[in-house]
C-alpha positions as CSV (number, residue, x, y, z in Angstrom):
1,X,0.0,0.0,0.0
2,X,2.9,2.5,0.8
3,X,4.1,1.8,-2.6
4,X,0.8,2.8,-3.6
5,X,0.6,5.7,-2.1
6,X,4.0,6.8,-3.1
7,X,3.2,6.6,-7.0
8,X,0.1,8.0,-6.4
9,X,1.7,11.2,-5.4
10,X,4.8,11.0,-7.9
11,X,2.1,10.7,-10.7
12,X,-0.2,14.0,-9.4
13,X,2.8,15.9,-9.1
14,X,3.4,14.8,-12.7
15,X,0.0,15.7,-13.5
16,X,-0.8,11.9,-14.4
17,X,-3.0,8.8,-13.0
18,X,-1.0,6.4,-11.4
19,X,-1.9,3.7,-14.8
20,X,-0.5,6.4,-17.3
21,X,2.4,6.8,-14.4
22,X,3.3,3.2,-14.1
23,X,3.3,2.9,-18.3
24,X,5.7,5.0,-18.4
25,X,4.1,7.9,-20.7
26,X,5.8,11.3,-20.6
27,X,3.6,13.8,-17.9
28,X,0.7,15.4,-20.4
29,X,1.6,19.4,-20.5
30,X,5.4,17.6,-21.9
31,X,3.3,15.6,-24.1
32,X,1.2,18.5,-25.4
33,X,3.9,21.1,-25.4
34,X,6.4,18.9,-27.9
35,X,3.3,18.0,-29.8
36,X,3.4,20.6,-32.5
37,X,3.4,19.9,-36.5
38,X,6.3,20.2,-38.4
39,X,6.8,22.4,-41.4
40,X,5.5,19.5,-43.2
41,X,2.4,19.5,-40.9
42,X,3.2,15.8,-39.0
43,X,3.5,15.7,-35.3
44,X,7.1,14.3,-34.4
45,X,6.1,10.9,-33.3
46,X,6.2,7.2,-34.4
47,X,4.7,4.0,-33.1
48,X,7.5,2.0,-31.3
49,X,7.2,-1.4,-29.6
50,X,6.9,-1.3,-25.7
51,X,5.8,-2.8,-22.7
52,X,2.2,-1.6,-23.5
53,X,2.3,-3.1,-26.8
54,X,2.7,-0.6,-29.5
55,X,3.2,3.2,-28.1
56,X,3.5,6.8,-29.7
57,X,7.1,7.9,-29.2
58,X,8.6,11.7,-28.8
59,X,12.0,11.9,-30.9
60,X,13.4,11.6,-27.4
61,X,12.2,8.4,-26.6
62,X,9.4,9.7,-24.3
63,X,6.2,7.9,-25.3
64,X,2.8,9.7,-25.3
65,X,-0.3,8.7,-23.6
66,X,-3.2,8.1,-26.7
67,X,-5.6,10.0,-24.3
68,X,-3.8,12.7,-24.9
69,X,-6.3,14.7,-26.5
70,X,-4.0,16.9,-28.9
71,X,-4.0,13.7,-31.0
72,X,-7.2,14.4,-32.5
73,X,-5.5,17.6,-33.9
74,X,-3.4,15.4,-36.5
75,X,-6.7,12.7,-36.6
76,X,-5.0,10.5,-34.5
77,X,-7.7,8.1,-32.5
78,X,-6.9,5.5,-29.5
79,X,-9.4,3.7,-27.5
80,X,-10.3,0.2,-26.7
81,X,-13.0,-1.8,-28.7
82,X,-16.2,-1.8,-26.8
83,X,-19.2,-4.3,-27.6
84,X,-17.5,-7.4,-28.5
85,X,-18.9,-9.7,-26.0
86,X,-21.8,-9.3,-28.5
87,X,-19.7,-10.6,-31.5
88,X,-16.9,-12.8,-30.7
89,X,-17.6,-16.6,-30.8
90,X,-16.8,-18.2,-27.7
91,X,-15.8,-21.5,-29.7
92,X,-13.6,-19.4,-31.9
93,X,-12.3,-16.7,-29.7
94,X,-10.4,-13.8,-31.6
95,X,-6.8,-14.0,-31.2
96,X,-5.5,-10.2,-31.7
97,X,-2.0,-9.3,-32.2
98,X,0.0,-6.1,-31.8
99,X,0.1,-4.5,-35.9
100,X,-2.7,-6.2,-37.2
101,X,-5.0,-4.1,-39.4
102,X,-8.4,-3.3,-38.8
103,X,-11.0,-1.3,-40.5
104,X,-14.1,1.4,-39.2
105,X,-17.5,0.8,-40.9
106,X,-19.6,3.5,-40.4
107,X,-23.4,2.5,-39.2
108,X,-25.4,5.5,-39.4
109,X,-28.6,3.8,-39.3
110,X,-27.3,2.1,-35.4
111,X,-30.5,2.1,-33.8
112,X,-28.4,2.5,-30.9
113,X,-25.9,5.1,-31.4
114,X,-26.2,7.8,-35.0
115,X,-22.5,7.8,-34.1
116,X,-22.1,4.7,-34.4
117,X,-18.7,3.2,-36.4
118,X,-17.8,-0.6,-36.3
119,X,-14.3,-1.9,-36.4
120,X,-14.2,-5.1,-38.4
121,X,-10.7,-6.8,-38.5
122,X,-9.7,-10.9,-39.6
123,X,-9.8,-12.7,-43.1
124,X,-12.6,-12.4,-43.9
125,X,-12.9,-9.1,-41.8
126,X,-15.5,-8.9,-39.4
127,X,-17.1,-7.3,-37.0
128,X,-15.5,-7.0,-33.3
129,X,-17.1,-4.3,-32.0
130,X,-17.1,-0.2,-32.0
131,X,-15.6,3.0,-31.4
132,X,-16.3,4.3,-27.8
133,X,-18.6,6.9,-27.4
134,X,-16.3,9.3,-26.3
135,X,-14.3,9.1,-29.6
136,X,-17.0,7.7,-32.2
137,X,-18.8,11.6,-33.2
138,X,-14.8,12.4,-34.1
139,X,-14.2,9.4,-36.5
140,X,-17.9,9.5,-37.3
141,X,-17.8,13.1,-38.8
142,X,-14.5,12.3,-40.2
143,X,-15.7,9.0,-42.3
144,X,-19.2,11.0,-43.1
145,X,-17.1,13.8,-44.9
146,X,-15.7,11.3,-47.0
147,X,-12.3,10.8,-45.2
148,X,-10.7,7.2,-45.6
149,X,-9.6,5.9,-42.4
150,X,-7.1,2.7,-41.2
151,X,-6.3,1.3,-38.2
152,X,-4.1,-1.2,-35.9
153,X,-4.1,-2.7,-33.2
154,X,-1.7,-1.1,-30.8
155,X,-2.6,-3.2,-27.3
156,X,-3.5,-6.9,-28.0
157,X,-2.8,-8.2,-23.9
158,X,-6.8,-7.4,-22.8
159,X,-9.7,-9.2,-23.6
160,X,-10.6,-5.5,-25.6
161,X,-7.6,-4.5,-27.9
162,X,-7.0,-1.1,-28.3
163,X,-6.8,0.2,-31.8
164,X,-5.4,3.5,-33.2
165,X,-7.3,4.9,-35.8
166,X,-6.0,7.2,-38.2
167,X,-5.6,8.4,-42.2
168,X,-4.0,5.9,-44.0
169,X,-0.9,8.6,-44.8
170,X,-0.3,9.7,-41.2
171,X,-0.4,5.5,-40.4
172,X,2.3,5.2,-42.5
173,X,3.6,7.9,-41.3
174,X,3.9,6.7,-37.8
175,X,5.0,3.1,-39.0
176,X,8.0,4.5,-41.0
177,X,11.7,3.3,-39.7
């Protein structure tokens, strides 16, 4: 519990919860400050391999929390798939892997949600669930105006992998070596 206690109050003084803390994701005001578009317009990160799975990197190393919500300026989404209790096979259960592609599907017509975007991943792709609601109206309005989206899988350990969504050029982007 002491140990505890003593993160906790290393990660408020670092403006962080003890989770983003213990990950090992630079404090958010260093995060937000170094997270300003080059003369080409691309924020200086890449997606390296960590502990997490697959993080956002500074050029110093420093990896970024995907909460973070300066991301969405450069259309950058993180969030864990929600729903898939409602779509995996328990016979066949999905096995997810850190880099594997997945796709958003729009559903306007969710009788649940008008936000409402599916991930589908697998040969042949299918549906594993959606987009939280907290991020769905951004990717929604993004796909509604016509903008082509791809994502990965960037955590694969939990029973819910969480995915990065993003343009297909600023993916590629963050791939590069």
């Amino acid at each position: 519990m002491r140990n505890y206690q003593a993160e906790k109050v290393k990660a408020a003084a670092a403006g962080q919860s003890v989770k983003s803390f213990r990950a090992g994701y630079a404090p958010p005001a260093t995060a937000k400050s170094q997270l300003v578009a080059g003369p080409d317009g691309l924020p200086p990160l890449r997606l390296v391999p960590s502990n997490n799975g697959l993080d956002l990197a500074l050029p110093d190393g420093e990896l970024v929390d995907y909460k973070i919500l300066a991301l969405r300026h450069f259309q950058i989404f993180a969030f864990r798939v929600v729903g898939m209790g409602f779509y995996e096979d328990p016979e066949k259960p999905i096995k997810f892997r850190n880099g594997q592609r997945v796709q958003p599907v729009r559903e306007p017509d969710n009788g649940h949600d008008a936000n409402a975007v599916a991930i589908h991943a697998g040969r042949p792709a299918k549906k594993i669930g959606y987009v939280n609601k907290q991020r769905a109206s951004w990717v929604a309005r993004l796909l509604d105006s016509g903008q082509d989206l791809d994502g990965i899988i960037i955590q694969s350990k939990a029973s819910s992998p969480r995915v990065l969504l993003t343009t297909p050029e600023m993916l590629a982007y963050l791939q590069r070596d």
